[in-house]
C-alpha positions as CSV (number, residue, x, y, z in Angstrom):
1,X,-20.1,25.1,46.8
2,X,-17.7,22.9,46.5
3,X,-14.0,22.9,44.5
4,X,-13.3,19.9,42.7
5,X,-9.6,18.9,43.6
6,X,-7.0,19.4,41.0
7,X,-4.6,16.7,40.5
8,X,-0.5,17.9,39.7
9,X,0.4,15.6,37.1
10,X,4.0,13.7,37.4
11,X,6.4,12.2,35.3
12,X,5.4,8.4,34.9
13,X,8.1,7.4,32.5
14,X,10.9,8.8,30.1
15,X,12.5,7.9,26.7
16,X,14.5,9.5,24.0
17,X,13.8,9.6,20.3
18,X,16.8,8.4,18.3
19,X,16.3,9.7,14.4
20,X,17.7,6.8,12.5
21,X,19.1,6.3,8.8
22,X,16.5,4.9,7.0
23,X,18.1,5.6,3.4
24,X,20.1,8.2,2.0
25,X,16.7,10.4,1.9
26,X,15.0,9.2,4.9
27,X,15.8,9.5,8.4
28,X,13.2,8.6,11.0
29,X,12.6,7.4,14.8
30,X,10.0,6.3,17.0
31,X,8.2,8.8,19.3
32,X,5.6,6.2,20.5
33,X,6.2,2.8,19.2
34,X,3.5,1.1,17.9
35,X,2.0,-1.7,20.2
36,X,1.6,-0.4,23.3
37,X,-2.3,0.1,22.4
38,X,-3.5,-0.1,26.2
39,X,-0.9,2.0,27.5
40,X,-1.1,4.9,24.7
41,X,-4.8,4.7,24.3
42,X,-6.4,6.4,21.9
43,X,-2.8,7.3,20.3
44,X,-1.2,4.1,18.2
45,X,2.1,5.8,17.1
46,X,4.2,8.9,16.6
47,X,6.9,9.0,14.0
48,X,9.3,11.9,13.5
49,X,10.6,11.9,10.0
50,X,13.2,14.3,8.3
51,X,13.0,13.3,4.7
52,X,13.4,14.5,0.8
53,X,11.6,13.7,-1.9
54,X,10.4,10.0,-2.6
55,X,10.8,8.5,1.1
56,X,7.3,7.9,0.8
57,X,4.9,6.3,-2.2
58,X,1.2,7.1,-2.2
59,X,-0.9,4.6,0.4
60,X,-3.9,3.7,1.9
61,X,-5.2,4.3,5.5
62,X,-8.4,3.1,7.1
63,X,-10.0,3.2,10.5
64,X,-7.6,6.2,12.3
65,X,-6.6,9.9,11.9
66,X,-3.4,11.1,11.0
67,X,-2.0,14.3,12.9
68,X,1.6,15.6,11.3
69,X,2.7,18.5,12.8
70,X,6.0,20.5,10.7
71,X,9.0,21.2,12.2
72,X,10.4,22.6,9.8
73,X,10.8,22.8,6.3
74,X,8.0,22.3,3.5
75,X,5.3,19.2,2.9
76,X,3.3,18.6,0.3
77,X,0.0,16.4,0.2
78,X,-2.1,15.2,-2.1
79,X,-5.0,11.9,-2.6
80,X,-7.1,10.6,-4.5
81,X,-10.1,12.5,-3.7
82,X,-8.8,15.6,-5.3
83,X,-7.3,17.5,-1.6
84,X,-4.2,18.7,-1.6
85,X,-2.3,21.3,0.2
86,X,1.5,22.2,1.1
87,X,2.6,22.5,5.2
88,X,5.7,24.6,6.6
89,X,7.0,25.3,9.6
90,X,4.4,24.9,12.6
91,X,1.2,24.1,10.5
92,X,-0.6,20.5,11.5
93,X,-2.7,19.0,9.3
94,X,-5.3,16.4,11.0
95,X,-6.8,14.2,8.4
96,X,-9.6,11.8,9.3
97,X,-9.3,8.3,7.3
98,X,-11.8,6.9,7.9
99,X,-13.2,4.3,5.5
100,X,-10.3,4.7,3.6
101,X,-8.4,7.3,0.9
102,X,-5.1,6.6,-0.8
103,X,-2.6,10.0,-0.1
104,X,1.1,10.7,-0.6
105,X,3.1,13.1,1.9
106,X,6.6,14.5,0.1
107,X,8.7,17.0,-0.1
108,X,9.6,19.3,-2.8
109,X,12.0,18.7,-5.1
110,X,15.3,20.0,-3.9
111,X,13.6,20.5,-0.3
112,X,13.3,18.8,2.5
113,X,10.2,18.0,5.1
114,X,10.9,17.7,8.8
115,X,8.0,16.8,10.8
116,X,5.9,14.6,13.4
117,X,3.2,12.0,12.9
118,X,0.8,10.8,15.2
119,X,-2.0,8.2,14.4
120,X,-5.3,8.3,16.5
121,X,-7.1,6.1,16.6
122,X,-11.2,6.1,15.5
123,X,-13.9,5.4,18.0
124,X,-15.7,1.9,16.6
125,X,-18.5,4.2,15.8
126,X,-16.7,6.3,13.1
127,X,-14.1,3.7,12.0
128,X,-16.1,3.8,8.7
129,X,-16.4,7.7,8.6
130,X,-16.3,9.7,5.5
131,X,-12.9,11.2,5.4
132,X,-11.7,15.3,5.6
133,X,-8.6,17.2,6.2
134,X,-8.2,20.5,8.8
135,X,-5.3,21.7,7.7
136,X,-3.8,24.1,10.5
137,X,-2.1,26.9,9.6
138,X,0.3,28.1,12.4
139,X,-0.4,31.6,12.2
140,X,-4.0,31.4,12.6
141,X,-3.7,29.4,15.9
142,X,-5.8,30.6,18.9
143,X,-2.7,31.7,21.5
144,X,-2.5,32.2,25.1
145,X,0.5,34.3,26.8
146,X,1.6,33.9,29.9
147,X,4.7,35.6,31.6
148,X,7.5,34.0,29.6
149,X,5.5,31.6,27.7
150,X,3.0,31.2,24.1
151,X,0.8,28.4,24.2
152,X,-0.2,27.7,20.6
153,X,-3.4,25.9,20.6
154,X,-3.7,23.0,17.7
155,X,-6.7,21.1,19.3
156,X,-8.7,21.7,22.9
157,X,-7.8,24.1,25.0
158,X,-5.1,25.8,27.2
159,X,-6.6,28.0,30.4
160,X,-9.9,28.8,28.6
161,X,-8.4,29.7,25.0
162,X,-10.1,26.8,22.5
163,X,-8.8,25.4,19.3
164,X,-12.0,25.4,16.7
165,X,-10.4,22.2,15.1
166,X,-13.1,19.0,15.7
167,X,-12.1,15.4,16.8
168,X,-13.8,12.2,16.6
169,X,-11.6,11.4,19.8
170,X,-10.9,14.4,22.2
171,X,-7.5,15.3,21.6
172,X,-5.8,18.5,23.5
173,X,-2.4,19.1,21.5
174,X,-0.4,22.4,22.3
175,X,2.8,24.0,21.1
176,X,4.5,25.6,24.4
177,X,7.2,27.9,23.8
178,X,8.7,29.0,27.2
179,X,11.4,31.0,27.8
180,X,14.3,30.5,30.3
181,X,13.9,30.8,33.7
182,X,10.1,30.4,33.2
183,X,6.7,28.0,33.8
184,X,4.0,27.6,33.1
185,X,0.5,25.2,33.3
186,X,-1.2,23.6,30.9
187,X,-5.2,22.1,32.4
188,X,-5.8,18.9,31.4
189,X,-9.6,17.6,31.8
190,X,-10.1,13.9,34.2
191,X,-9.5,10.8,32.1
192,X,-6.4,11.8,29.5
193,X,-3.6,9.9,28.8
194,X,-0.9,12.4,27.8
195,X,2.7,12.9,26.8
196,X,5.2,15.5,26.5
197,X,7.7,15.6,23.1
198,X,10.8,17.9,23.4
199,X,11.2,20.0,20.2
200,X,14.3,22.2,21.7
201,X,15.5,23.1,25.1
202,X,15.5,21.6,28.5
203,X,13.7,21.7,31.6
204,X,11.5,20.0,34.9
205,X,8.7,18.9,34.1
206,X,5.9,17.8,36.2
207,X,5.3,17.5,40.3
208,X,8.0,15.4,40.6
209,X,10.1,18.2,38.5
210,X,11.6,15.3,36.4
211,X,14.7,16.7,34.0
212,X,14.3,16.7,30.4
213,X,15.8,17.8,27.1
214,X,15.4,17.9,23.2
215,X,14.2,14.5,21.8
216,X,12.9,13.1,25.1
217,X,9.6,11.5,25.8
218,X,7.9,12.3,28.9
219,X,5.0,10.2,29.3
220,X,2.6,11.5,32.1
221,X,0.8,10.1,34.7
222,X,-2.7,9.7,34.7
223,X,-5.4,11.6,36.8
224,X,-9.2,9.2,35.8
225,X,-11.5,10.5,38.4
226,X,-10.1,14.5,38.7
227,X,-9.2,17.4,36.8
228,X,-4.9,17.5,36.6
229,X,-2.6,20.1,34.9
230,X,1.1,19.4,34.8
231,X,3.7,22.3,35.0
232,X,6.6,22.9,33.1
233,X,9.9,25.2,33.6
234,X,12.3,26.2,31.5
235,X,15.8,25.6,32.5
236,X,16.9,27.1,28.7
237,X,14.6,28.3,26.3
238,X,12.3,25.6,25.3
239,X,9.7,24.1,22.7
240,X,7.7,21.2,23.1
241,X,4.7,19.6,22.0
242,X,2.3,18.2,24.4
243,X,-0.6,15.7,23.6
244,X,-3.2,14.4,25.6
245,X,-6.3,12.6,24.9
246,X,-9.3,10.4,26.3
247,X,-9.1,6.4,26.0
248,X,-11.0,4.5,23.8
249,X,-11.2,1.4,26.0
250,X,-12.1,-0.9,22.6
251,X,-9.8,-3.5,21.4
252,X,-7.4,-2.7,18.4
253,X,-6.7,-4.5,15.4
254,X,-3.6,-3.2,13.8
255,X,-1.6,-4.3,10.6
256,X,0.1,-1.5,8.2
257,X,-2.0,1.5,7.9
258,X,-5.3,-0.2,8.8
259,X,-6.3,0.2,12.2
260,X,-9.5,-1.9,13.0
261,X,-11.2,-3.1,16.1
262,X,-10.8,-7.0,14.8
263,X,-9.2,-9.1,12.5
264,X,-11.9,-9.8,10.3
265,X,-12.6,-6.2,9.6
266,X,-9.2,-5.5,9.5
267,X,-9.2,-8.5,6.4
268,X,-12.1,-6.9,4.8
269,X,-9.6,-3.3,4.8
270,X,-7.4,-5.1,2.6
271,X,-9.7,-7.1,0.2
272,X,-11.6,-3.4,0.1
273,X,-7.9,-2.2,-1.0
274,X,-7.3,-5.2,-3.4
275,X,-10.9,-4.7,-5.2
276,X,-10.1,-1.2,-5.8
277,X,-13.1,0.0,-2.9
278,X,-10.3,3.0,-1.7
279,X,-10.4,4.4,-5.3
280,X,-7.5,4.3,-7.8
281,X,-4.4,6.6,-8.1
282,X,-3.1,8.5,-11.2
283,X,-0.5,10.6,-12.1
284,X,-2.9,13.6,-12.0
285,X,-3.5,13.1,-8.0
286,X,0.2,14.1,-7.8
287,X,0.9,17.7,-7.1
């Protein structure tokens, strides 16, 4: 019997993450920048944000999924469908738009939210899906240990340990702690695109043991027809987030926080807005 060959993931490309001052509660920089849908595919942006109270109003969404993962401090959500919920340190909340909610991410008064934000986007098929939240909760995360490092499993899998959260759009997204001196392998099934986000720390990353520290970007190359993993060492104790997920191949329609697959649905999002289709919101869908 044969062995399929395993492909060693490299380093394709690097940036860093400049957090930026949006206002005096706001701060906020671009993981992925939007636009770069054929490169990125099926992810359309990632956002860190470090914010207080009223950065945000309540808005729609239609047509993606919305991953935030905390960093730290406290978030609370709620819509206009009645869910709501409060995130801290390490929890991930991946809701599902779909056809379209209105929602409202904040922080509590006198506190603060640090966190990430990727959009997925939604196979054409479910585009018009009913929407749900998973929220994630950090201590009920399915972990593998190796020597030196915890491999916290949000969604997928890590060496055979699976995350029971479900996706639309096959998404493996791990929280690797690694101590120094240290590495370890995460598997990565044929066809992902994937990237690396540096919480803390520094190390090599990849075949081609490319250097990287806290707020870089390491976008991975890409392994269609095989099988990969990409390694990791610590050179100091480090956290990172790493993403990876299978391409959509459709075309994309973006514009605000409507992500379509053409224009004209992406006009009928906003008349659906306009004529009230997304529901109204109310003081009492506040928390």
């Amino acid at each position: 019997m044969s062995t399929q060959q395993i492909i060693q993931r490299t380093i394709q490309d690097k940036w860093q993450m400049t957090l930026q001052k949006n206002t005096s509660i706001h701060q906020a920089g671009l993981v992925l920048p939007p636009g770069n849908w054929e490169t990125f595919d099926p992810f359309l942006v990632m956002a860190e944000d470090n914010m207080k109270k009223g950065a945000f109003d309540y808005h729609p969404h239609r047509g993606i999924e919305t991953v935030t993962y905390m960093i730290d401090g406290v978030l609370n959500h709620s819509d206009n469908q009645g869910n709501r919920g409060q995130l801290k340190q390490g929890d991930t909340q991946w809701m599902t738009a779909g056809r379209g909610l209105l929602h409202l991410e904040e922080a509590p008064e006198n506190g603060y939210a640090h966190l990430l934000q990727l959009w997925v986007n939604l196979p054409a098929v479910h585009k018009m899906t009913t929407p749900r939240y998973q929220d994630i909760l950090h201590a009920t995360l399915p972990v593998r240990i190796e020597h030196g490092a915890e491999i916290r499993v949000i969604s997928g899998s890590s060496g055979g340990i699976r995350s029971v959260t479900a996706n639309y759009t096959p998404v493996i997204m791990v929280e690797i702690t690694l101590h120094a001196g240290h590495s370890v392998k995460q598997d990565l099934a044929a066809d992902l695109n994937g990237f690396i986000y540096i919480l803390s720390g520094s190390g090599a990353f990849g075949a081609n043991k490319l250097t990287g520290k806290k707020n870089d970007v390491l976008w991975l190359s890409t392994s269609v027809d095989h099988p990969s993993e990409i390694e990791i060492g610590a050179d100091e104790a480090l956290k990172l987030i790493l993403v990876a997920g299978k391409p959509l191949r459709e075309p994309v329609a973006a514009r605000g926080p409507f992500v379509m697959n053409t224009e004209e649905q992406l006009n009928e999002a906003f008349k659906d807005y306009l004529d009230g289709k997304f529901g109204s919101w109310t003081d009492e869908n506040q928390r």
